[in-house]
C-alpha positions as CSV (number, residue, x, y, z in Angstrom):
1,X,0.0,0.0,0.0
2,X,1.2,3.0,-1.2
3,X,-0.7,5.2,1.6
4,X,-0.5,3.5,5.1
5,X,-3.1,4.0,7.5
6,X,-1.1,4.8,10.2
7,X,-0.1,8.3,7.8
8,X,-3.5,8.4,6.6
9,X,-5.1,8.5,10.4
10,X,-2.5,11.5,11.3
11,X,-2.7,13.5,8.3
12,X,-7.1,12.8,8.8
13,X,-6.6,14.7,12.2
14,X,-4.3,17.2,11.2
15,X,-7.4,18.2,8.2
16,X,-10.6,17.2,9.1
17,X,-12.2,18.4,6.1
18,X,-10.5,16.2,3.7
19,X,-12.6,15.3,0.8
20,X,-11.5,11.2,2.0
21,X,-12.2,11.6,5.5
22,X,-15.6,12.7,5.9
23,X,-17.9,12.1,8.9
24,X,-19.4,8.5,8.5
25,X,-22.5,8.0,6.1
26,X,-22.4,12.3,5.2
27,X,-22.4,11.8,1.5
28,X,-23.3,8.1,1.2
29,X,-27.0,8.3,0.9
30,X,-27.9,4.4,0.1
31,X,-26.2,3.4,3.3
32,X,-28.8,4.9,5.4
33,X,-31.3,2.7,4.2
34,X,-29.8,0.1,3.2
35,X,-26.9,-0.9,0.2
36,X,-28.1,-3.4,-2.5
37,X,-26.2,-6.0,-2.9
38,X,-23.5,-6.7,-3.4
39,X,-21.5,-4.8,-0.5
40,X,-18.3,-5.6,1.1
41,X,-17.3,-3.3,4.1
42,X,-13.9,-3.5,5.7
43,X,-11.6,-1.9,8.5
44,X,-9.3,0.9,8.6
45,X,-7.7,2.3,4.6
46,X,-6.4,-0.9,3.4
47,X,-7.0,1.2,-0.1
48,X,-9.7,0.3,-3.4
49,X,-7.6,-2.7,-4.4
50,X,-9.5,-4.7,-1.9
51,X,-12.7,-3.3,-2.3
52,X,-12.8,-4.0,-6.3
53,X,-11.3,-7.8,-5.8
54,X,-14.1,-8.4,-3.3
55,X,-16.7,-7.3,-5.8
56,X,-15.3,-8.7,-8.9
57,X,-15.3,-12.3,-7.1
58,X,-18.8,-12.1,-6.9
59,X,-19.2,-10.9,-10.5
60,X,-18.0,-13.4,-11.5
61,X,-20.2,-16.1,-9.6
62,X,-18.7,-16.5,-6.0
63,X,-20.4,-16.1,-3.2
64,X,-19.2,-14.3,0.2
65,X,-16.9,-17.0,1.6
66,X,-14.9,-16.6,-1.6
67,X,-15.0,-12.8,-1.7
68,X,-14.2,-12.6,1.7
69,X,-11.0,-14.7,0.7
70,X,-9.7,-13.5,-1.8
71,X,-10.1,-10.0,-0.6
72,X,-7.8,-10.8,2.9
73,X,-5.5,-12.4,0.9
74,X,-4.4,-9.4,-1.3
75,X,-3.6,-7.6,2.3
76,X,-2.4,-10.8,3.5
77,X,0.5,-11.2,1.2
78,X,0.9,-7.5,1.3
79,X,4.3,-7.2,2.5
80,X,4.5,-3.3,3.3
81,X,1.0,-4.3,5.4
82,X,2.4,-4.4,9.3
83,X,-0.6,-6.1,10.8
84,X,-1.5,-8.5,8.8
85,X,0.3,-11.9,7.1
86,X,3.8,-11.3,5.5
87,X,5.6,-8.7,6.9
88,X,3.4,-8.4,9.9
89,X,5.2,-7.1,12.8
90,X,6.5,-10.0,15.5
91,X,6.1,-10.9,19.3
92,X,8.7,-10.0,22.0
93,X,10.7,-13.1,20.6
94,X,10.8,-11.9,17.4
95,X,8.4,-14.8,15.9
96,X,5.5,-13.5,13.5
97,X,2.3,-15.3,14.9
98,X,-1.2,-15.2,12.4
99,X,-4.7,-15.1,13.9
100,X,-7.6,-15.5,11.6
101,X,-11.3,-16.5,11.0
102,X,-14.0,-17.0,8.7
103,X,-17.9,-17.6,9.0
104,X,-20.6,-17.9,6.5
105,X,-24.7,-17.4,6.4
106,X,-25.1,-21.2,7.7
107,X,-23.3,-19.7,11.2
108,X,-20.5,-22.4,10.4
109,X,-17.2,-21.1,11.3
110,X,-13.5,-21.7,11.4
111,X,-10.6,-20.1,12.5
112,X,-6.3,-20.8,13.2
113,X,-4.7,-19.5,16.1
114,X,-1.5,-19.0,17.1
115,X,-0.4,-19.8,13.4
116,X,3.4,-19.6,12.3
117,X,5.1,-19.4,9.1
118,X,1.7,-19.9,6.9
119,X,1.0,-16.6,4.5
120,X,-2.8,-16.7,4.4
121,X,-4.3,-17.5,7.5
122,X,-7.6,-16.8,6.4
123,X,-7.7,-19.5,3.4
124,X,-6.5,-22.1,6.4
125,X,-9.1,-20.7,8.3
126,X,-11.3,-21.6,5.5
127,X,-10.8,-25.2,5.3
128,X,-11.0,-25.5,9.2
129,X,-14.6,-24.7,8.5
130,X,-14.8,-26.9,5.2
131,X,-12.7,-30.1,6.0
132,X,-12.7,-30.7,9.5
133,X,-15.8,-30.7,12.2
134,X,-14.1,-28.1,14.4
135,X,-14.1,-24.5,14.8
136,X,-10.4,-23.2,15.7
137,X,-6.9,-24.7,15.9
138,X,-4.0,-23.4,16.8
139,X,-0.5,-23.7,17.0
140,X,1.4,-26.7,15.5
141,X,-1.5,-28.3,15.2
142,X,-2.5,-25.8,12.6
143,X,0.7,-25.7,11.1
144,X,0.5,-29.2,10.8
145,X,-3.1,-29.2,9.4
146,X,-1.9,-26.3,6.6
147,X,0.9,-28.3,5.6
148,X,-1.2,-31.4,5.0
149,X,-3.7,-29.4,2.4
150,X,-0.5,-28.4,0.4
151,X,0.3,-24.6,2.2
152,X,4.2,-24.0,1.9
153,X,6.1,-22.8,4.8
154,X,7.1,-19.3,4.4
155,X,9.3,-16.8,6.6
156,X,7.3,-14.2,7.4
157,X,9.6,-11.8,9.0
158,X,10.7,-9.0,6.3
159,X,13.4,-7.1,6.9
160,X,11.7,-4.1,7.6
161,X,9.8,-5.9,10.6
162,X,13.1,-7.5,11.7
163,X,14.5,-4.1,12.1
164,X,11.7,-2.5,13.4
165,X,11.5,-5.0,16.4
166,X,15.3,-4.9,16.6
167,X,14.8,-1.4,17.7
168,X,12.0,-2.2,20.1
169,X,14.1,-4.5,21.8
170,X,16.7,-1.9,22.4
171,X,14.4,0.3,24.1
172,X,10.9,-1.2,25.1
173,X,9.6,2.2,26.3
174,X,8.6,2.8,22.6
175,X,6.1,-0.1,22.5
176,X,4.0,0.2,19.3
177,X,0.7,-1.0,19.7
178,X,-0.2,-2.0,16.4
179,X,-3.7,-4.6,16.0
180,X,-5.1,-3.0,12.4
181,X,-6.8,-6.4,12.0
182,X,-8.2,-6.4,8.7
183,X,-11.8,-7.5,9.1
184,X,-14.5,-7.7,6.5
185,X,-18.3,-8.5,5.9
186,X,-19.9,-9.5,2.7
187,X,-23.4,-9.3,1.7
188,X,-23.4,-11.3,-1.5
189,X,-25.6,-11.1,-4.2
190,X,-27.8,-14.0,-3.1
191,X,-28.0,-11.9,-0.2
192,X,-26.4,-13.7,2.2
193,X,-23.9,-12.3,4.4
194,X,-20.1,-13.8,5.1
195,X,-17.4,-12.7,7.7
196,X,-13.4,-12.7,7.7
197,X,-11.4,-11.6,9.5
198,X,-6.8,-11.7,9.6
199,X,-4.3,-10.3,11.6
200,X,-0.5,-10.8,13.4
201,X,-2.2,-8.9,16.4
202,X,-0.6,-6.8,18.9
203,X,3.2,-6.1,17.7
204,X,5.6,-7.2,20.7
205,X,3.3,-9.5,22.0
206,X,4.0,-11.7,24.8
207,X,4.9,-15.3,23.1
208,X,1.6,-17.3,22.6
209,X,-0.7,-14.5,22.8
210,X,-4.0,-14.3,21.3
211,X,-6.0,-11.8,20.3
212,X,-9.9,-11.5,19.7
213,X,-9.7,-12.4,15.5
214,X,-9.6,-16.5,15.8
215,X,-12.6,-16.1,18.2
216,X,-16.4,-16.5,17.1
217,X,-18.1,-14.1,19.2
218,X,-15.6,-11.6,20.1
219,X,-13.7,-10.8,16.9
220,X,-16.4,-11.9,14.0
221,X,-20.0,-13.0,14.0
222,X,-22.7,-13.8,11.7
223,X,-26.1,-14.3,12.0
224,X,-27.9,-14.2,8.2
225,X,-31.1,-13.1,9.5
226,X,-30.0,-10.2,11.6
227,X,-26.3,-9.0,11.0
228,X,-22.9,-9.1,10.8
229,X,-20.1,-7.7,12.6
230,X,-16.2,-7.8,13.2
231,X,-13.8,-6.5,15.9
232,X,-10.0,-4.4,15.4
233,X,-8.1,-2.6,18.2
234,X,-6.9,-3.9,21.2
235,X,-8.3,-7.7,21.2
236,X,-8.4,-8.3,24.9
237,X,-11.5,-6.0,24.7
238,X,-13.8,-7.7,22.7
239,X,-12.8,-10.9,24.2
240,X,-14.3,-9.6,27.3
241,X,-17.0,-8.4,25.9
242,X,-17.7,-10.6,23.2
243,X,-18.2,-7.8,21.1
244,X,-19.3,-8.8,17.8
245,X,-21.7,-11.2,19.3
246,X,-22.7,-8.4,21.0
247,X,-23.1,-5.9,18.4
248,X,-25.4,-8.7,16.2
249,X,-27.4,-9.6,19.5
250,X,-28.4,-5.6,20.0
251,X,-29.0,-5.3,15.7
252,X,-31.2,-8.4,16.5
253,X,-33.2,-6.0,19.3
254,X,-33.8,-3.0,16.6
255,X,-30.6,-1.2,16.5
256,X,-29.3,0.4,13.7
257,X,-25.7,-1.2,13.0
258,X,-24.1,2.5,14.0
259,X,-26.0,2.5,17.2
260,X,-25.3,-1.5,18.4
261,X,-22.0,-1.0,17.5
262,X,-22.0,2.1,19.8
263,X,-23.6,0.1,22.7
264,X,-20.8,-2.7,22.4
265,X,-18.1,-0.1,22.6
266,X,-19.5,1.7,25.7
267,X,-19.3,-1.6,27.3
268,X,-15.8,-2.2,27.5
269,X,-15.3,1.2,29.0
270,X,-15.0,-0.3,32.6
271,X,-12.0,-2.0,31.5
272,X,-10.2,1.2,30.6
273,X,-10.5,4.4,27.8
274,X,-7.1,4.6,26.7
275,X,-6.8,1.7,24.3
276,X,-8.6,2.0,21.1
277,X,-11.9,-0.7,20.2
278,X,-13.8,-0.4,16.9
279,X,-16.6,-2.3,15.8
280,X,-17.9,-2.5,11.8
281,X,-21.6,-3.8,11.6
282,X,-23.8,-4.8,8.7
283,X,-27.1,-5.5,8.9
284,X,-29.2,-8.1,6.6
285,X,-30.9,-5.4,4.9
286,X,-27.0,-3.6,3.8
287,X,-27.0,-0.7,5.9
288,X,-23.9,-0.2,7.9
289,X,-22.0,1.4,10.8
290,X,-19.7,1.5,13.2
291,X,-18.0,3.1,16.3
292,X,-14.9,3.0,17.8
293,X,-13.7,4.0,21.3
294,X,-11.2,6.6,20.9
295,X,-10.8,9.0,17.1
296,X,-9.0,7.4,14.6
297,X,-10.8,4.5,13.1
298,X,-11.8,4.3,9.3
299,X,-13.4,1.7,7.5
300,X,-14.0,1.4,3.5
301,X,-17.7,0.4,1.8
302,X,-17.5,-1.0,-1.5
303,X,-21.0,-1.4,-3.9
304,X,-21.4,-0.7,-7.4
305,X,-21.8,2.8,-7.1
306,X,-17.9,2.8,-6.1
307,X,-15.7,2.5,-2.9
308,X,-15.2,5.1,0.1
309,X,-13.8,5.8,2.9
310,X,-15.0,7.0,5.6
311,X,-14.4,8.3,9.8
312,X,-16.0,6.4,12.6
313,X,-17.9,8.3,15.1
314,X,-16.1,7.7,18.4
315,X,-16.5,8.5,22.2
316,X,-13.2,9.8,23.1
């Protein structure tokens, strides 16, 4: 990616009134009552590229699942990309570890945890939900299971991400805290709606941490009737909370997406305001929203009419 979030966030603060970051739904008319479909929505500026791949699968015939895949996979392998797949940023022990999961309008589900050395997470994620009568595995075990379906073994530590935790390790007061999971929902053109979400989680991790993303409830869920809706920021948060579980469950009471995504934020405020939580919702019916805890988070909406970006409301 040519324009990293990270830049794009600061220079959106320094000018509000940028023609890309605009106050959510301003100038986006349809998505107050609702997108026709097909629509993919997904976290933070990961740019158009992965807006037009999503929609283009389904043009020509897939269905969320494989929109949903082949979307991640562009970010995955996406080297200049620090929080996600190759040339995602390490733990303390300088090890790059992949968290990802995917679920579908049937509610079935699976995710890898914990993952080493595999470059798309969320296509091994994919055939834990396809091939196996689990959910999530993690660890060797899913190495072991990627391997056997014909995945190659890959180092996923760049250079750049070598260095950059090479200084961290030289002066761990500068701890980045970087967890721009990529996270995306998919109402296809059969209407259904899919989930997916990837990510290398928190940079400088603790060994054998896991964030929210391999986790049905807290980082993704999907209900086809009601709603879908995905997790990025500080994982520990939704995990608490389960937070996308959450978010569907109050869309399911009447909420708009914007406002249930609100309500699932608010409630991880007893655990602290001063680490960032965003939610991205999608009802059945297309409309979306989202909210994040503290300013900062975008998130990108992709129909036929085009793909924008747009600013989260937040509370802090």
């Amino acid at each position: 990616m040519k324009y990293s979030r990270r830049k794009f966030i600061k220079t959106s603060t320094l000018a509000a009134g940028s023609l890309l970051y605009v106050p959510a739904m301003r100038n986006f008319a349809a998505a107050a009552k609702g997108n026709a479909a097909p629509i993919a929505v997904y976290t933070w500026n990961y740019g158009t590229k992965v807006g037009r791949i999503a929609l283009e699968v389904i043009k020509k015939g897939g269905d969320g699942i494989d929109s949903i895949e082949k979307a991640i996979n562009s970010v995955e392998s996406d080297p200049t990309v620090k929080s996600v797949g190759l040339g995602g940023l390490p733990d303390a022990s300088g090890e790059v570890t992949l968290d990802a999961s995917i679920m579908d309008w049937n509610g079935n589900a699976g995710a890898v945890a914990y993952l080493k050395y595999i470059e798309n997470p969320i296509s091994v994620a994919r055939l834990v939900k396809e091939r196996t009568p689990h959910v999530l595995l993690a660890g060797e075990g899913a190495l072991k299971f990627a391997l056997s379906n014909g995945f190659k073994k890959t180092n996923l530590l760049t250079e750049e991400s070598k260095k950059a935790w090479e200084r961290w390790k030289k002066n761990h007061a500068k701890k980045i805290n970087n967890h721009d999971t990529i996270g995306m929902l998919v109402l296809d053109a059969n209407n259904n709606l899919s989930g997916g979400v990837s990510t290398s989680g928190l940079s400088y991790k603790l060994p054998g941490r896991v964030g929210d993303s391999p986790i049905i409830g807290a980082g993704l869920f999907v209900d086809n009737a009601v709603g879908a809706a995905c997790s990025t920021g500080m994982g520990e948060l939704a995990i608490k909370t389960s937070g996308s579980f959450l978010v569907v469950e109050k869309m399911r009471e009447g909420y708009s997406p914007e406002e249930a995504c609100k309500i699932a934020v608010e409630r991880t405020t007893k655990y602290g305001r001063n680490q960032q939580i965003c939610f991205l919702a999608m009802n059945s019916k297309g409309k979306v929203g989202a909210y994040a805890l503290i300013r900062g988070f975008s998130y990108m909406v992709a129909t036929q009419q085009g793909i924008k970006l747009f600013a989260s409301k937040h509370l802090f």
